[in-house]
N, C-alpha and C positions, 0 to 999 in steps of 0.2 A: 504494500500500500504506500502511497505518493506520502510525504508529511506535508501537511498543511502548514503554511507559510503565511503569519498573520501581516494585517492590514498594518500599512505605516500609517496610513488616514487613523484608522482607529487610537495609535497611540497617541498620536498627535492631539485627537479630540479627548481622549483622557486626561493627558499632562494640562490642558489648557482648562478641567474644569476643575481641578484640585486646587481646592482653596487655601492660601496662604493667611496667615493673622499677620499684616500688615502694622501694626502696632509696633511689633520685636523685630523690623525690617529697614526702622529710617522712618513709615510715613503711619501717619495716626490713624486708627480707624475711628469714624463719626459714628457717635454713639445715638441712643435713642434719645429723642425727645421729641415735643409736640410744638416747640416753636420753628422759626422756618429753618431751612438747611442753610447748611455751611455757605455751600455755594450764590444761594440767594444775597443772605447777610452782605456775601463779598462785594455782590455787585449793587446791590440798594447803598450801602453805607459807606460807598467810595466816592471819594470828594478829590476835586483837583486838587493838586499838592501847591500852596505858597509860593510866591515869587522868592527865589533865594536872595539872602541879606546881601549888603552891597561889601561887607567885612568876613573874612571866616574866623570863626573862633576854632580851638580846641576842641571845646567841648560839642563841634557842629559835626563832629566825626559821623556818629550813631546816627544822627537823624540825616548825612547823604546816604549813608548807606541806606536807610529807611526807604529813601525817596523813589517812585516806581522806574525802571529802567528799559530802556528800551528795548523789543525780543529781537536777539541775534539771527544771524541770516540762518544759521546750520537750527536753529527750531525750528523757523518758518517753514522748513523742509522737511520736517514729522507730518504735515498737515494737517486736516482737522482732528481734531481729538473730540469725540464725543463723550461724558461723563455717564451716560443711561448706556453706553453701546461699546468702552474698550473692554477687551477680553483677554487681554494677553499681558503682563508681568511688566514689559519694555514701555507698552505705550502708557500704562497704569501712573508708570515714573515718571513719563515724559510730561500726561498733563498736571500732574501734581508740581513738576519744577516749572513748567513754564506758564500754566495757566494760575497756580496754586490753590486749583479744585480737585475733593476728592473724588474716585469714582462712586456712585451713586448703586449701593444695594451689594450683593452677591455676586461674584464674578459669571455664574451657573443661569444669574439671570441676565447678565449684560449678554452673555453671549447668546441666550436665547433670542433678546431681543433685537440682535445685531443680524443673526439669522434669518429670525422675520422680516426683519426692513429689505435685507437685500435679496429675497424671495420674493418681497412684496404681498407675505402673506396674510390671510384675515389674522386681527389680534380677538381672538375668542379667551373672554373671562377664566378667570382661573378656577371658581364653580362653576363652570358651565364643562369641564374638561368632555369631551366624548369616551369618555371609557368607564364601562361598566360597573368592573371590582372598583375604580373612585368612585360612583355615585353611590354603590351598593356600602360603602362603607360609610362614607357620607350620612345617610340615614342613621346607621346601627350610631354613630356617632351624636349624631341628632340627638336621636331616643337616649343615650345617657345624658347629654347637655338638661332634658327638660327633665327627669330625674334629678339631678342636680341642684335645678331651678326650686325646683319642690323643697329640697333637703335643706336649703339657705331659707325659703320662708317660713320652714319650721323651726329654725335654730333663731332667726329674727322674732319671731313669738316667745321662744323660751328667754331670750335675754330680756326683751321687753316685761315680759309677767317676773322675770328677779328684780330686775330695777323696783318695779312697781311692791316687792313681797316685803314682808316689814323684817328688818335687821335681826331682832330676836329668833324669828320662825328659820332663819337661816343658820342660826351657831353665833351670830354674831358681826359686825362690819368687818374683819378682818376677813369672816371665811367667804362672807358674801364678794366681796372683794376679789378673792380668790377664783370664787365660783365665775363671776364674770370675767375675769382676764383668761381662764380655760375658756368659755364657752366662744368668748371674740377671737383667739384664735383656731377655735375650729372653725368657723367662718371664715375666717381670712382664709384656710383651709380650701373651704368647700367653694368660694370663689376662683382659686386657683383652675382646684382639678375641674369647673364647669366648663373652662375654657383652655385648657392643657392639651390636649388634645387635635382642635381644633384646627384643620390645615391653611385656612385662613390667617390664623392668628400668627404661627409659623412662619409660612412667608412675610409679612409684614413686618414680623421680627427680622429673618436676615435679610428683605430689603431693607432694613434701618428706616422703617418707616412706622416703628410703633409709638405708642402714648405712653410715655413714661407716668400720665397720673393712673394710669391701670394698673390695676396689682399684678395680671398676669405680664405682661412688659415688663413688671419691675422683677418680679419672679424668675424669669427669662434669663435677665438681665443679671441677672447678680450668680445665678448659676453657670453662666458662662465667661464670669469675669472670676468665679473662684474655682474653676478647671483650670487655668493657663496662669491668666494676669497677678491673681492674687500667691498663688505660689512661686512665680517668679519675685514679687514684691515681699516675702517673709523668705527666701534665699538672700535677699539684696540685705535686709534687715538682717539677718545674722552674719554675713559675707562679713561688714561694714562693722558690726557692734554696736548698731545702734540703743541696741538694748542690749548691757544695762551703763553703756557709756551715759546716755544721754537720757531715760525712761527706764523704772526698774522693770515695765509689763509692755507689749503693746498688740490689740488685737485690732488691726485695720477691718473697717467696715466699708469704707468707699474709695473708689476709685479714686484715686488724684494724679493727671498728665501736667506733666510740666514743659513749657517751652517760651523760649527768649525770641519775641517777634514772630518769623512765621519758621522759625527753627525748634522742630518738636524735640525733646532729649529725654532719653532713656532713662530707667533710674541707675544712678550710678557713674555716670558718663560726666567725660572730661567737658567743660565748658571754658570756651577763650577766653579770656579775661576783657576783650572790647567788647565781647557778647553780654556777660554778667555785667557791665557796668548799670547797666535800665533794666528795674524791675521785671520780672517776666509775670507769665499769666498762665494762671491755674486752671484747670478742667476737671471741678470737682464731681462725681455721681453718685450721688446716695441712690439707696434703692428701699426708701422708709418711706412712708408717707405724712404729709406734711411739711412744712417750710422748719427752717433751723436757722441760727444765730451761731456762726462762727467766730473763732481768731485763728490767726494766721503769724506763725513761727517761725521763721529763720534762725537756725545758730549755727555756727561755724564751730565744730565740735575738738580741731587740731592748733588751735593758740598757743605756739609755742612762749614758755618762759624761760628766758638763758640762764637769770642769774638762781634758779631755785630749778634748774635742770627739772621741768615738768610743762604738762600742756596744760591748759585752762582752756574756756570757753569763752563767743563772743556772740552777740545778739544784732545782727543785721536788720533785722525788720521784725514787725509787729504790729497787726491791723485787728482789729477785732468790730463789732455787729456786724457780719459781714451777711447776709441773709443767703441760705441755697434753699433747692428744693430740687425733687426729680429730676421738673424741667425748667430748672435754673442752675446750670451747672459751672459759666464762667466766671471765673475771677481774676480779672485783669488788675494785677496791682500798679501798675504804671496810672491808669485811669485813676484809679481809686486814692492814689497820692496826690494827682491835682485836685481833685475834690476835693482833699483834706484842708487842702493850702490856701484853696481860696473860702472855703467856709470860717465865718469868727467865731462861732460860737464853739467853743471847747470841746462841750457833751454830744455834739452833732457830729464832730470828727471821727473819723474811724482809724486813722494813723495814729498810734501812740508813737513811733520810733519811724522815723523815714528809709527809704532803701539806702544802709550803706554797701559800696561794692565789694566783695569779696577781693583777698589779698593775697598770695605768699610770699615771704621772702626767696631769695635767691639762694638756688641750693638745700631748699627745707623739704621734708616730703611732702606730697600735696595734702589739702584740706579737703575735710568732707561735711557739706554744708547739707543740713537736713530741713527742710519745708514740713511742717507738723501744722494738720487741719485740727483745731480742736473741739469739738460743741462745747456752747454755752449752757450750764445747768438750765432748763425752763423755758430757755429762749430768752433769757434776760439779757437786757441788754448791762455790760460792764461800764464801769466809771473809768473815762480815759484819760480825766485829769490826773490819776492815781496813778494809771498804766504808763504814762509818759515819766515818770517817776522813778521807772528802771533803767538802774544801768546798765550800758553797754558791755565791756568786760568782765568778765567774771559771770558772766549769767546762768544762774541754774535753772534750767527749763523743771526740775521735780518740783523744786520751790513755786514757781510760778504758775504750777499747773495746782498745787497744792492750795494757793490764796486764794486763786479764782475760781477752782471748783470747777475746774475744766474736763474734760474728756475728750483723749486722742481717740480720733474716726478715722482717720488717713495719713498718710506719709508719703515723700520721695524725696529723692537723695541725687545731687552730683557733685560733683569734684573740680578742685581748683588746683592749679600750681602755676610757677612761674612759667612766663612765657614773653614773648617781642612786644607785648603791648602792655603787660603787666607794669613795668616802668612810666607809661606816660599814664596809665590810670590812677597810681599811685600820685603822680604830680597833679592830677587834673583835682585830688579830694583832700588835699592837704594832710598827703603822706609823706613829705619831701625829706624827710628823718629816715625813715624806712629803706627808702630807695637800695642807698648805700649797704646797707645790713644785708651781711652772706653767711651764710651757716656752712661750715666742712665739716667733714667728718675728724674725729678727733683722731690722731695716730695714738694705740694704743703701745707701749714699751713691755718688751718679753721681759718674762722673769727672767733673773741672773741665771740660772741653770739652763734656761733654754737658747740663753744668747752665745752666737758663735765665737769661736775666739779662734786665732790664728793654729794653735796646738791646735783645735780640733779639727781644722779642715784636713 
């Protein structure tokens, strides 16, 4: 018998729908939410850029690099890049560098849909599929959904008649208490599994087009951010020692990306020192419901001190009411600092400490500067006359989580060390002390016994 010699087509159409997690790659993946997309934001909320000043300053470095540039000829020659229709790895990159949009949804559906256009074929619903075992399932699927339906308006009956029951006939407010925080979340429960299942709901999710105020979204969501994301993020945390350098516990609950402009950075990763000198911006995701009242941590956890041969700690930034929710998930500190500056009244500021830039000296190991999302006990909002009151050196983030009643929800971490532009950022923040200061390594002298001497060679 002949052997059968498989199709290149075939592998080809394989490799190109195996989905990569673009996140651990260079490029962010757009998370869920119910405000508009990335790409929309981009193009609504672009304004001509300013006539540039007739002087350059130093400090005008950051903001030309900021300024939009013009596309080089060798992109122009990618050609168009659609965000609902690339499929391939190479062109993914391309429009992400040159347009700076992400692609839109599942790669399994861009190519579907890329398929369709250039067949020019009907686009038939995604419940509407023509195959059998899908509708025949569809139904059996149904028929649990309203099952479901039933089982949530019995358990809304039984909480209602506890609320209503008198504290006595219960054991008391404690167990009553009790009995109500069991019975809300089997609810939360049976809201889940009504719509877990459902193929709709699925797609929607990996095209990135659910409602984070849904439980099951947020459900989704948080299950597939603690398969991958969150174990690579409690690897980083022990990598690093963040615990119990810096926190004696820490159990992350949300998502937190970090990136300086439109450069996303990993956790753990080297950042240039022209990069860190302007605040960057947080992409926090909770998956709780409800609005929450943050502060936001910066410390630089590797402070060398020469003359007591140890490190100490330093406190770069510090913002607190910072409000998130689902789907409220960005935190632009750069924005949030001019706010701070131009409002007078104290209690309304949300900057206790301003951005200062991370540092090393020449020759030191690099520093590892930790971003800690904290919640607010209650949602209360913190007194920042108080908070502005901390010092910079020395700062003990256990101390400070201890006054204020804080709680770490999130973390991310990157790294500083010397570098070509470390020197002029240093000059630009009135570090000019610093500059000069090199750290070698000490030559350590053998013991007498071990030092060679002419007899023994």
């Amino acid at each position: 018998m002949a052997p059968v010699k498989p199709s290149v087509r075939q592998f080809s159409a394989c490799f190109r729908c195996v989905r990569g997690d673009a996140t651990f790659n260079g490029a962010p993946r757009r998370f869920f939410s119910s405000s508009t997309a990335a790409r929309e934001e981009l193009q609504t909320s672009s304004t001509p850029p300013p006539p540039p000043p007739p002087a350059s300053t130093p400090g005008d470095s950051a903001k030309d690099a900021a300024a939009p540039k013009e596309t080089p000829e060798y992109m122009k020659q990618w050609g168009e890049l659609d965000p609902n229709a690339v499929e391939l790895k190479r062109d993914e990159r391309r429009l992400i560098r040159r347009e700076g949009v992400q692609p839109i949804g599942s790669r399994r559906r861009r190519a579907i849909i890329a398929r369709d256009s250039a067949a020019k074929a009907e686009q038939i619903p995604f419940e509407q599929l023509p195959y059998q075992c899908f509708q025949e399932a569809r139904k059996v699927l149904l028929a649990d959904r309203e099952e479901k339906l039933k089982d949530i308006k019995t358990q809304i009956m039984r909480i209602e008649n506890l609320k209503a029951q008198d504290p006595a006939v219960s054991g008391g407010e404690a167990k009553k208490a009790t009995r109500l925080r069991s019975m809300q979340n089997h609810l939360n429960d049976l809201i889940v599994l009504a719509d877990i299942n459902d193929p709709m709901v699925k797609k929607k999710f990996e095209d990135g087009e659910g409602d984070m105020n849904k439980p099951i979204y947020r459900y989704l969501a948080d299950q597939k951010w603690r398969k991958w994301k969150r174990l690579v993020l409690e690897q980083r945390v022990e990598q690093f020692n963040l615990v119990p350098d810096l926190l004696p516990a820490l159990d992350p609950i949300a998502d937190v990306d970090l990136a300086f402009g439109r450069k996303n950075i990993p956790i753990g990763d080297f950042v240039d020192s022209a990069i860190s000198e302007n605040p960057p911006r947080l992409n926090v995701q909770t998956f709780e419901r409800g609005q929450k009242l943050v502060t936001v941590v910066v410390v630089d956890a590797d402070v060398p001190l020469p003359e007591k041969d140890k490190l100490t700690y330093r406190c770069h930034f510090i913002a607190s009411n910072i409000p998130i929710a689902p789907d409220q998930t960005s935190i632009p500190l750069s924005r949030i600092q001019q706010q701070s500056r131009k409002t007078e009244n104290v209690e309304e500021q949300q900057v206790a400490l301003e951005w200062s830039p991370p540092w090393a000296h020449k020759g030191a190991p690099y520093h590892r500067l930790a971003i800690f999302v904290l919640e607010q006990q209650d949602a209360k909002a913190l007194n920042i006359s108080r908070i502005k009151a901390e010092k910079r050196d020395g700062f003990i983030l256990r101390s400070f989580v201890d006054r204020n009643k804080l709680k770490p929800i999130g973390v991310t971490l990157f790294r500083t060390k010397w570098d070509e532009s470390m020197e002029g950022v240093m000059m630009r923040n009135g570090l000019e002390k610093e500059v000069n200061v090199e750290f070698k390594r000490k030559k350590i002298e053998p013991l007498p016994y071990k030092r060679r001497t002419e007899r023994m060679r």
